[in-house]
mmCIF file of the C-alpha atoms, coordinates in Angstrom:
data_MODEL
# 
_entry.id   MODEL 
# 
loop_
_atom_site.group_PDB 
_atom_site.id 
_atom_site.type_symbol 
_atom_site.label_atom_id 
_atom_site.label_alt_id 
_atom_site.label_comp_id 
_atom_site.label_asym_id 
_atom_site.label_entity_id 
_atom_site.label_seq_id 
_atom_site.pdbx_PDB_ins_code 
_atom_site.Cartn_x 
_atom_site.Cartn_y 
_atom_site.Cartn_z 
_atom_site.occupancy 
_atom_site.B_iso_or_equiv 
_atom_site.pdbx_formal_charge 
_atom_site.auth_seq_id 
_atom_site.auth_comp_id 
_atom_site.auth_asym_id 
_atom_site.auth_atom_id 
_atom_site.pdbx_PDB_model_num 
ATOM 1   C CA . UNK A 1 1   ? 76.905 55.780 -5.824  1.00 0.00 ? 1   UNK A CA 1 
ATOM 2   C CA . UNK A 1 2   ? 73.882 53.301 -5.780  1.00 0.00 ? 2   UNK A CA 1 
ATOM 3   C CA . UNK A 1 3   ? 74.347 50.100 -4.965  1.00 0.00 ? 3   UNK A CA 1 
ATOM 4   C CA . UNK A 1 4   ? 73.762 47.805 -8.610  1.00 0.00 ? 4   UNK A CA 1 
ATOM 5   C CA . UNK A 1 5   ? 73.172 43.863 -7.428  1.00 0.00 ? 5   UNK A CA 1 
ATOM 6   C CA . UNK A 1 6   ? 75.081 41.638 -10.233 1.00 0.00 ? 6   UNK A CA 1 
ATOM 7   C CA . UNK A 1 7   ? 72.697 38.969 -11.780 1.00 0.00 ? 7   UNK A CA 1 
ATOM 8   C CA . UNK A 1 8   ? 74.256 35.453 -11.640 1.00 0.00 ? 8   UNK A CA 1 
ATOM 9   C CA . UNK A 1 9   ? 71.176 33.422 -12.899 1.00 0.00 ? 9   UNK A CA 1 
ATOM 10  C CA . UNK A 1 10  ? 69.752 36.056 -15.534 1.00 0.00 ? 10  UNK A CA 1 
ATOM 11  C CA . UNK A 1 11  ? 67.132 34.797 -18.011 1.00 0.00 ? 11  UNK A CA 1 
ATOM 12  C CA . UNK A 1 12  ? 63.217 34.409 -18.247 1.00 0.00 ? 12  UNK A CA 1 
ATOM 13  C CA . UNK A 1 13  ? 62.680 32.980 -15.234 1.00 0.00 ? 13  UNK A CA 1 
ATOM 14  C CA . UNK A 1 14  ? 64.978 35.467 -13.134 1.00 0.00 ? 14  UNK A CA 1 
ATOM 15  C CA . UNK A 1 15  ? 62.660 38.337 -14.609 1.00 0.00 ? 15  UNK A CA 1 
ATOM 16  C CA . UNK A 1 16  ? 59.649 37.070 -14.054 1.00 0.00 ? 16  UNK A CA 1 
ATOM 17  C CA . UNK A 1 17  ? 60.246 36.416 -10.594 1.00 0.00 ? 17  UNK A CA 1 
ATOM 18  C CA . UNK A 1 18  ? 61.920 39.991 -10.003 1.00 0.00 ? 18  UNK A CA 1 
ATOM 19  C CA . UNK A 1 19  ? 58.666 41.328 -11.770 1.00 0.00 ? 19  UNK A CA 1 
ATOM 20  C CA . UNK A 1 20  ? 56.285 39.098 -8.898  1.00 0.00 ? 20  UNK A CA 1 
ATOM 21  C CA . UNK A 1 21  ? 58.730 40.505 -5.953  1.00 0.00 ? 21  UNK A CA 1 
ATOM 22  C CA . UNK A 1 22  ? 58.790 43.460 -6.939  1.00 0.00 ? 22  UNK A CA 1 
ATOM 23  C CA . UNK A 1 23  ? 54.817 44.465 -7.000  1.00 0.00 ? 23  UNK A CA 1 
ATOM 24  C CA . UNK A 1 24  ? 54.456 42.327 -3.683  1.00 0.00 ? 24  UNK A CA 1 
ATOM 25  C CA . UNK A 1 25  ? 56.872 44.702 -2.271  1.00 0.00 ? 25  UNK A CA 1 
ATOM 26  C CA . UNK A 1 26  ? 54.954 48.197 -3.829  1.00 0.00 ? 26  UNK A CA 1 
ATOM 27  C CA . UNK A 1 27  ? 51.884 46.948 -2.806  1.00 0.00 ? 27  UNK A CA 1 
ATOM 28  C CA . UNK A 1 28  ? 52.827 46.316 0.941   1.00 0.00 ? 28  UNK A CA 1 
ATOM 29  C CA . UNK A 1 29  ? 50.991 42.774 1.175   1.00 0.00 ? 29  UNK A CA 1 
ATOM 30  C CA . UNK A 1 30  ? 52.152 39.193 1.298   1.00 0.00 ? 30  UNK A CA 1 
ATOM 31  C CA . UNK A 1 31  ? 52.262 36.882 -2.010  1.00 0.00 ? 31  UNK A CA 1 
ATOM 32  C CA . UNK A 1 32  ? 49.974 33.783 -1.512  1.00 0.00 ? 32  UNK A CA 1 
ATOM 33  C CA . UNK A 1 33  ? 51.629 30.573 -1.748  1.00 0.00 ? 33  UNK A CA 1 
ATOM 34  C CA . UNK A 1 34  ? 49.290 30.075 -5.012  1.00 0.00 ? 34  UNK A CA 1 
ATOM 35  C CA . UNK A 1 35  ? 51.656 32.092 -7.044  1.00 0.00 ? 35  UNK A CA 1 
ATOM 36  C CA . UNK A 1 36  ? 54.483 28.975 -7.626  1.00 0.00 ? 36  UNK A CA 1 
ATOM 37  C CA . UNK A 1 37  ? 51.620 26.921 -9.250  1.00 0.00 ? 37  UNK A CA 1 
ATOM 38  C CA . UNK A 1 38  ? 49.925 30.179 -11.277 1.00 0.00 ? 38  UNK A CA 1 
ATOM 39  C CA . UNK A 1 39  ? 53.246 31.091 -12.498 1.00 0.00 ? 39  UNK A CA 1 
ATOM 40  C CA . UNK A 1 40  ? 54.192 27.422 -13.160 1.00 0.00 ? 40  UNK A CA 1 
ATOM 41  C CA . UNK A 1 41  ? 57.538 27.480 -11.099 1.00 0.00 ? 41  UNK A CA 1 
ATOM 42  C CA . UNK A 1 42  ? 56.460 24.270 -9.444  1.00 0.00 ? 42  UNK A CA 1 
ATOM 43  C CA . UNK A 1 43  ? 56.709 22.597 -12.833 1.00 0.00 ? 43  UNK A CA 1 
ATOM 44  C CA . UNK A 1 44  ? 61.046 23.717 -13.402 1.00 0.00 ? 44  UNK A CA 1 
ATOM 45  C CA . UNK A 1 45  ? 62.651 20.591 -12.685 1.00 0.00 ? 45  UNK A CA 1 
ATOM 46  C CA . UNK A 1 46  ? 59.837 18.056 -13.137 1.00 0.00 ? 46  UNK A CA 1 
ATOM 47  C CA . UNK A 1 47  ? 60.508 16.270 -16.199 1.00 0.00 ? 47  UNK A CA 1 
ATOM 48  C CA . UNK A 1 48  ? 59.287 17.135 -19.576 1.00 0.00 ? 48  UNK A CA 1 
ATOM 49  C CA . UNK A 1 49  ? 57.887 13.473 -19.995 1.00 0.00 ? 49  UNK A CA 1 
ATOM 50  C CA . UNK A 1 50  ? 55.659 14.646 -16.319 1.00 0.00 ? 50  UNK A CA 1 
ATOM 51  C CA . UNK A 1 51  ? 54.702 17.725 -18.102 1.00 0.00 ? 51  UNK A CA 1 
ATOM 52  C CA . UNK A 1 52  ? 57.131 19.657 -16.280 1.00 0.00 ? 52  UNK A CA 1 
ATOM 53  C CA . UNK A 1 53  ? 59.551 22.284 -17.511 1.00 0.00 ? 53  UNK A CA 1 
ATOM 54  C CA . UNK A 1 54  ? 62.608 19.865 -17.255 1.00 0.00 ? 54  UNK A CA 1 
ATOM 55  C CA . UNK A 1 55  ? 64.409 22.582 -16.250 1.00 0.00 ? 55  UNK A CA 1 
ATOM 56  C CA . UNK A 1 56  ? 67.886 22.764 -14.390 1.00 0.00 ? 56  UNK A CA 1 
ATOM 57  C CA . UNK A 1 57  ? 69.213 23.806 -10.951 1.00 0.00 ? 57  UNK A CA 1 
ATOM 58  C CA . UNK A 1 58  ? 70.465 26.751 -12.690 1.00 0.00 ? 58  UNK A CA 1 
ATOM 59  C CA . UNK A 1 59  ? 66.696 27.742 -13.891 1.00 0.00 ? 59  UNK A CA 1 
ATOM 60  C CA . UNK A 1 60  ? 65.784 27.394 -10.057 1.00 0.00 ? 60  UNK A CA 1 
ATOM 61  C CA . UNK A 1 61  ? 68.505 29.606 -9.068  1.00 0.00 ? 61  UNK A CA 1 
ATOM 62  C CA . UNK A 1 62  ? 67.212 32.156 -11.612 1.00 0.00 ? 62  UNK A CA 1 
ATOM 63  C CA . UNK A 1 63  ? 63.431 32.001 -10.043 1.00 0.00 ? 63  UNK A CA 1 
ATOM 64  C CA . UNK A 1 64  ? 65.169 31.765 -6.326  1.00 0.00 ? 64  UNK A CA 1 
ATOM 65  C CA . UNK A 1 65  ? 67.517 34.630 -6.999  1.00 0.00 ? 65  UNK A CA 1 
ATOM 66  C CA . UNK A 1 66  ? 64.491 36.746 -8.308  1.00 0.00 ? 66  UNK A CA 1 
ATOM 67  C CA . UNK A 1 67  ? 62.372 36.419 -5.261  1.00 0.00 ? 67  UNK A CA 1 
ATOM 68  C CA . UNK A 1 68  ? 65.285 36.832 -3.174  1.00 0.00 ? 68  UNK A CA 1 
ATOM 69  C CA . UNK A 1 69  ? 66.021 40.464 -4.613  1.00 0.00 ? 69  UNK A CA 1 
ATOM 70  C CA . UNK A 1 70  ? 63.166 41.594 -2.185  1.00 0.00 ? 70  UNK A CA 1 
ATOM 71  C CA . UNK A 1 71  ? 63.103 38.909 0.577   1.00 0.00 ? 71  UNK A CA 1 
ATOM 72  C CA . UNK A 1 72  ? 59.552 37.844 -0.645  1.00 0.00 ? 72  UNK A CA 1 
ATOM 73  C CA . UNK A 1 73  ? 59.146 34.817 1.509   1.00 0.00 ? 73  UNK A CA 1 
ATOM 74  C CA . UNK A 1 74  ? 57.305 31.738 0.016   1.00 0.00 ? 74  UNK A CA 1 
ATOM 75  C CA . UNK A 1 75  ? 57.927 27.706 0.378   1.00 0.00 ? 75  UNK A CA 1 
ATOM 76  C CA . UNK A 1 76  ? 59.281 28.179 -3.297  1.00 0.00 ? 76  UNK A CA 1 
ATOM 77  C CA . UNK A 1 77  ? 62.506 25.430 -2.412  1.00 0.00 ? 77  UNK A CA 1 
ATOM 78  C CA . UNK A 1 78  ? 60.790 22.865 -0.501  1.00 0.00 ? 78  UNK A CA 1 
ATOM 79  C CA . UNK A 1 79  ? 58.075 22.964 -3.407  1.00 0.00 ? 79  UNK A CA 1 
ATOM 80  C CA . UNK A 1 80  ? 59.728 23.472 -6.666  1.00 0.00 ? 80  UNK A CA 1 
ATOM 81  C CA . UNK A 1 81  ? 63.047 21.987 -5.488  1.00 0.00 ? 81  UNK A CA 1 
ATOM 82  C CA . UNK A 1 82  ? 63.104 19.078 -2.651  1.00 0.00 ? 82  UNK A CA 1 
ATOM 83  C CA . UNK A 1 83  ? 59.249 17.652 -3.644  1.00 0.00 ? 83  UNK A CA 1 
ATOM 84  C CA . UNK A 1 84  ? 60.256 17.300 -7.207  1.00 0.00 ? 84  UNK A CA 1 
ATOM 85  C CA . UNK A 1 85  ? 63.913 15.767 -6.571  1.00 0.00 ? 85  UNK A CA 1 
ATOM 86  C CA . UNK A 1 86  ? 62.305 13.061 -3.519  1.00 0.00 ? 86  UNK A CA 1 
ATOM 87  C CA . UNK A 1 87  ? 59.578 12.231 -6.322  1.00 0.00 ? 87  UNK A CA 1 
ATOM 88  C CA . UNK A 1 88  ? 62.142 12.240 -9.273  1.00 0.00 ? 88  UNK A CA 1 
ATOM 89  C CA . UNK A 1 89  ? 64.473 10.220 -7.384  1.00 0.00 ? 89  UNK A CA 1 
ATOM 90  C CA . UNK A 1 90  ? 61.599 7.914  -5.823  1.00 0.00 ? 90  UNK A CA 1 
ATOM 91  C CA . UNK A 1 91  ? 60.769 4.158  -8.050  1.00 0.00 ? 91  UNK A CA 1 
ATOM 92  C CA . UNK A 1 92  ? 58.777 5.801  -10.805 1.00 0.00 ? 92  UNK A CA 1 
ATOM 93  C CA . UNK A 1 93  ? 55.589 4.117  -10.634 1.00 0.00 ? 93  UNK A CA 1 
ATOM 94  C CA . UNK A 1 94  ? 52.121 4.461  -11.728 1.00 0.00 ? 94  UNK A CA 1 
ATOM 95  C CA . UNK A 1 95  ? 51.013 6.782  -8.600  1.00 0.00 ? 95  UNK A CA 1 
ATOM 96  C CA . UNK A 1 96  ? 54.812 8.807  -8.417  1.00 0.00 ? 96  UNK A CA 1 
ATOM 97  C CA . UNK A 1 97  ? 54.347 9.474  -12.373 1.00 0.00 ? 97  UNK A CA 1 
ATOM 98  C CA . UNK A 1 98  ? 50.969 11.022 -12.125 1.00 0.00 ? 98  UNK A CA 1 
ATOM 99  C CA . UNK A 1 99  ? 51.483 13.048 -8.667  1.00 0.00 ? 99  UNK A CA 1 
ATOM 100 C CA . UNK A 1 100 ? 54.209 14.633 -10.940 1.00 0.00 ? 100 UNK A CA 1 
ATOM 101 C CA . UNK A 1 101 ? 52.105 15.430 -14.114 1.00 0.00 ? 101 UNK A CA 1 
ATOM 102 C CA . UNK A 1 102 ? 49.334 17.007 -11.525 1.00 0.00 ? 102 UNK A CA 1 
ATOM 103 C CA . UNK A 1 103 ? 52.013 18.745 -9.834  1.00 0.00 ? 103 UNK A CA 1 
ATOM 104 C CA . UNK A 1 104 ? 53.375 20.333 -13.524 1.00 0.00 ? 104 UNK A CA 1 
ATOM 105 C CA . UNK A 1 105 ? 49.238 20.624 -14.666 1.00 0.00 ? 105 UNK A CA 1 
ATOM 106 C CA . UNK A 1 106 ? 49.198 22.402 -11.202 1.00 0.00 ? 106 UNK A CA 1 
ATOM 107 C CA . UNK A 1 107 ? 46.258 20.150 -10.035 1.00 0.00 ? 107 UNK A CA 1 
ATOM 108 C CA . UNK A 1 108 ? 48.435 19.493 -7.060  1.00 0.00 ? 108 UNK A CA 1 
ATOM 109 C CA . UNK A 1 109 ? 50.236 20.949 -4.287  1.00 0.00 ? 109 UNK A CA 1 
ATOM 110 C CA . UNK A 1 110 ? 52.632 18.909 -2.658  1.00 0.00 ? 110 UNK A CA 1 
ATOM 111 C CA . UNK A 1 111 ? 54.295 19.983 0.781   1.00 0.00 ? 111 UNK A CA 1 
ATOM 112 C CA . UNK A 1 112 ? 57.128 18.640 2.586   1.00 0.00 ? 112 UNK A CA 1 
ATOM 113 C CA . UNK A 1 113 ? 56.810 17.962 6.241   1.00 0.00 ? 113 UNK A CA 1 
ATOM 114 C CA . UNK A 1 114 ? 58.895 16.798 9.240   1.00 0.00 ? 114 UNK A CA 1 
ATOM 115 C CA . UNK A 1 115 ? 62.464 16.065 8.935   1.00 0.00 ? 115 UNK A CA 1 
ATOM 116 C CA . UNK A 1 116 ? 63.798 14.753 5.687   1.00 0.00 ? 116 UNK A CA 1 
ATOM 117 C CA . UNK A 1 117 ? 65.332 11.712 7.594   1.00 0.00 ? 117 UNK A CA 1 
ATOM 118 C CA . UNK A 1 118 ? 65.497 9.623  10.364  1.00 0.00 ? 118 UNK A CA 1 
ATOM 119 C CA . UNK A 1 119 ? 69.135 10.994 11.490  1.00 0.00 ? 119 UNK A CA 1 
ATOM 120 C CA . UNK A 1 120 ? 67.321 13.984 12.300  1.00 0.00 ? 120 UNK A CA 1 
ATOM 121 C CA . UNK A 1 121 ? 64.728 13.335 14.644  1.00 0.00 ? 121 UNK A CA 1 
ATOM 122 C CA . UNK A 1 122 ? 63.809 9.864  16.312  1.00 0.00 ? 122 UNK A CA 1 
ATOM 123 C CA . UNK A 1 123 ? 60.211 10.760 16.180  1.00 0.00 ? 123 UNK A CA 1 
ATOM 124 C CA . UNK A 1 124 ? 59.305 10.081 12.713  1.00 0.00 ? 124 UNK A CA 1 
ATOM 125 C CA . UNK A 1 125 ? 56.204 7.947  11.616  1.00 0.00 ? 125 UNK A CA 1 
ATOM 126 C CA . UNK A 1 126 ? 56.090 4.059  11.747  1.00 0.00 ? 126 UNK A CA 1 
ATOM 127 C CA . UNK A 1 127 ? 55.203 2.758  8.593   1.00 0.00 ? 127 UNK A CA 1 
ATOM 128 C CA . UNK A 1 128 ? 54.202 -0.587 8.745   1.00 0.00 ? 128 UNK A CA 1 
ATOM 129 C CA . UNK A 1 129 ? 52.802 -2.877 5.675   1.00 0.00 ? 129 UNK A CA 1 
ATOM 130 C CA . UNK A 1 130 ? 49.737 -3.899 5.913   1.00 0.00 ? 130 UNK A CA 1 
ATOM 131 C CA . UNK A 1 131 ? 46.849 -6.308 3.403   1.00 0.00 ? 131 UNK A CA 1 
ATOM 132 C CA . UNK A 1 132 ? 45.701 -3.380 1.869   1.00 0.00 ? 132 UNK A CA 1 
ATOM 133 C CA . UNK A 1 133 ? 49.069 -0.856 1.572   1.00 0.00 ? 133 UNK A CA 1 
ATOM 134 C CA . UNK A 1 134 ? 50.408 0.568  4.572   1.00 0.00 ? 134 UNK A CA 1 
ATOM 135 C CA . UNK A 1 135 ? 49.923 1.878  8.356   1.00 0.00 ? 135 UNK A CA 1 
ATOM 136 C CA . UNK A 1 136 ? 50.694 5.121  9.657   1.00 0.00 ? 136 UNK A CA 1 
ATOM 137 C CA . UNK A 1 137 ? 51.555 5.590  13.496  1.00 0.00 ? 137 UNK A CA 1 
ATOM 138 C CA . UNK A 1 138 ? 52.835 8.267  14.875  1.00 0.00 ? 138 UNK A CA 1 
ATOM 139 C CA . UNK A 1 139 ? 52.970 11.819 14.776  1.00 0.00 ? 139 UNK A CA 1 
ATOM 140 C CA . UNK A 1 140 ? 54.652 14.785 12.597  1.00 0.00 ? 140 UNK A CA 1 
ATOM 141 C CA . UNK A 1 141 ? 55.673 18.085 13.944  1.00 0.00 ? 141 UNK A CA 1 
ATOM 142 C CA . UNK A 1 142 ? 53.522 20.622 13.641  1.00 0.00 ? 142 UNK A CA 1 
ATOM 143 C CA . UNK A 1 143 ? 53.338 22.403 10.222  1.00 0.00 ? 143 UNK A CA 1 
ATOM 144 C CA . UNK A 1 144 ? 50.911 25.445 8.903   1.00 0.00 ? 144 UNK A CA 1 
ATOM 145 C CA . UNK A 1 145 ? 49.411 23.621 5.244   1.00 0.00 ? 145 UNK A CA 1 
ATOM 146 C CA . UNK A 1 146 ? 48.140 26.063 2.749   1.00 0.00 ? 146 UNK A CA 1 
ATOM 147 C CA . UNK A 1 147 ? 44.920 26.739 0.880   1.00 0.00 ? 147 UNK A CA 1 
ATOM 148 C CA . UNK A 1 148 ? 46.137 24.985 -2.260  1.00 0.00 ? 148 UNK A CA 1 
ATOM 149 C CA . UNK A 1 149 ? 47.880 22.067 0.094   1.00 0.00 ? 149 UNK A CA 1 
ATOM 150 C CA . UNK A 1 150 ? 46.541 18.775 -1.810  1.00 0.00 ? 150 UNK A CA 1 
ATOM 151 C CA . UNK A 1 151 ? 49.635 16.438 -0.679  1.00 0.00 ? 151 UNK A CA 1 
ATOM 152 C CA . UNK A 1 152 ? 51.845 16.260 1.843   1.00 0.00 ? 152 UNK A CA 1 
ATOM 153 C CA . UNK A 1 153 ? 55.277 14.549 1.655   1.00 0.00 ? 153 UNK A CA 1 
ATOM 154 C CA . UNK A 1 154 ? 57.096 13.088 4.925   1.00 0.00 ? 154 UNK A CA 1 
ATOM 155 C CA . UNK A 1 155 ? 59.402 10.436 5.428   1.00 0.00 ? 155 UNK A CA 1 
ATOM 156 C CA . UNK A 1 156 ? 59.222 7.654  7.950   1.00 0.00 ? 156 UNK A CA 1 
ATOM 157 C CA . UNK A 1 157 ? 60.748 4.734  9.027   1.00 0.00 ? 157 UNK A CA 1 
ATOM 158 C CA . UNK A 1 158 ? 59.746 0.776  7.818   1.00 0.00 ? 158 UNK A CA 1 
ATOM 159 C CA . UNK A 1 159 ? 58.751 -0.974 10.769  1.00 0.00 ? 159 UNK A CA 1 
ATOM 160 C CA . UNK A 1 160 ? 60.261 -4.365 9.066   1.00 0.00 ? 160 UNK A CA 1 
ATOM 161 C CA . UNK A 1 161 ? 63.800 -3.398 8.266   1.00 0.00 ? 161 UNK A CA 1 
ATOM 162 C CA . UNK A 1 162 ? 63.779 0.112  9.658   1.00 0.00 ? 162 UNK A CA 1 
ATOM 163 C CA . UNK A 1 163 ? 64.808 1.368  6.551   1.00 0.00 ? 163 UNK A CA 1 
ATOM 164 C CA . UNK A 1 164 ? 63.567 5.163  5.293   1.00 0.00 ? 164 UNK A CA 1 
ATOM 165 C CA . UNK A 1 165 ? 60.596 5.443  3.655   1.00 0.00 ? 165 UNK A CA 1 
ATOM 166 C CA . UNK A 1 166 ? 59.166 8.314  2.041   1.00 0.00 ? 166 UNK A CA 1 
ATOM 167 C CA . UNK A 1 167 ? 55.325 8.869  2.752   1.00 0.00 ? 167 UNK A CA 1 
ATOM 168 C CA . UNK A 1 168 ? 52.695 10.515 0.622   1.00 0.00 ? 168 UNK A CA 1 
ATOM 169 C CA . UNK A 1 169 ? 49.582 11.398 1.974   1.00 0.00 ? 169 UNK A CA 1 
ATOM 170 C CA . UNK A 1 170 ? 46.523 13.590 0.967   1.00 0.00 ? 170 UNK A CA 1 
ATOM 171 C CA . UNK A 1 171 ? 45.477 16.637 2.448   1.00 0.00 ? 171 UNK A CA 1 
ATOM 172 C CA . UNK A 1 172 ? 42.240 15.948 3.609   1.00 0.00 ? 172 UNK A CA 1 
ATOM 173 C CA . UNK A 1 173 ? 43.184 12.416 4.758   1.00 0.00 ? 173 UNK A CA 1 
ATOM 174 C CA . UNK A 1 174 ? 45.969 13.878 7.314   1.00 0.00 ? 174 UNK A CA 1 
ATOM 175 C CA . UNK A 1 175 ? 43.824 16.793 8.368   1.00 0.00 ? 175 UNK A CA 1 
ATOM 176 C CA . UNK A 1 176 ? 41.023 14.102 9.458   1.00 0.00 ? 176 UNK A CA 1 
ATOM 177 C CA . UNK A 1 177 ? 42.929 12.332 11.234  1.00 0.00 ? 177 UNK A CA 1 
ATOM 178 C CA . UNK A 1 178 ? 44.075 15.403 13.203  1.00 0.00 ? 178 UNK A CA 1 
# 
């Protein structure tokens, strides 16, 4: 008797990422990263008012539950799940509310870096306000961005009140400093 997976998050999105897994695996070669912004999965639970889907968890366990039927690995959590919840729970301003509507246009590829919190690691940026925004000191743990990186998202700690801060910083900006 074959072994017959049940479905828990069926629908459009569940099939469509079965369909993706599945001809990654028959072809024997990795899925770029590119594929959550050409399929639009980084766009599920941004906000309809972003641009987004304004989908639900459940839609994200429908696209996670698809990949996961053949162990394709991508970054499809941190992208399409964390980034959009730290942004959607961040003060929506001017900057927050268009880094969202690039992210559904998929003019932007946000990644998450370091630990999500202070608690977690002691070595987390300083970031300390300055005349014309903020200053960054301090260094992140290593991490491997993508072609299609544009963002990346970190959090650090105020050097005034030590509180958490969460830091968003372009690509090419980081990588110079590097």
């Amino acid at each position: 008797m074959a072994f017959e997976p049940e479905v828990i998050f069926s629908g459009v999105l569940f099939e469509g990422a079965e369909r993706v897994a599945r001809n990654t695996e028959s072809h024997g070669a990795a899925t770029g990263t590119s594929i959550i912004q050409e399929m639009g999965w980084s766009s599920t639970l941004i906000p309809e008012e972003n641009g987004g889907y304004g989908g639900t968890f459940k839609d994200m366990g429908s696209l996670l539950e698809g990949m996961a039927s053949r162990a394709v690995n991508l970054p499809i959590i941190t992208r399409c799940c964390v980034v959009p919840g730290m942004l959607g729970a961040a003060p929506g301003t001017q900057a927050v509310q268009h880094l969202l509507a690039q992210i559904a246009e998929g003019q932007a590829c946000v990644e998450l870096a370091g630990p999500l919190t202070w608690r977690e690691s002691h070595a987390v940026p300083q970031a300390s306000p300055a005349a014309e925004g903020w200053t960054l000191t301090g260094t992140l743990d290593a991490i491997e961005l993508t072609d299609d990186c544009t963002h990346v998202l970190f959090s650090a700690v105020n050097t005034d009140n030590q509180a958490a801060v969460v830091a968003i910083v372009d690509a090419q900006q980081l990588l110079a400093q590097s």
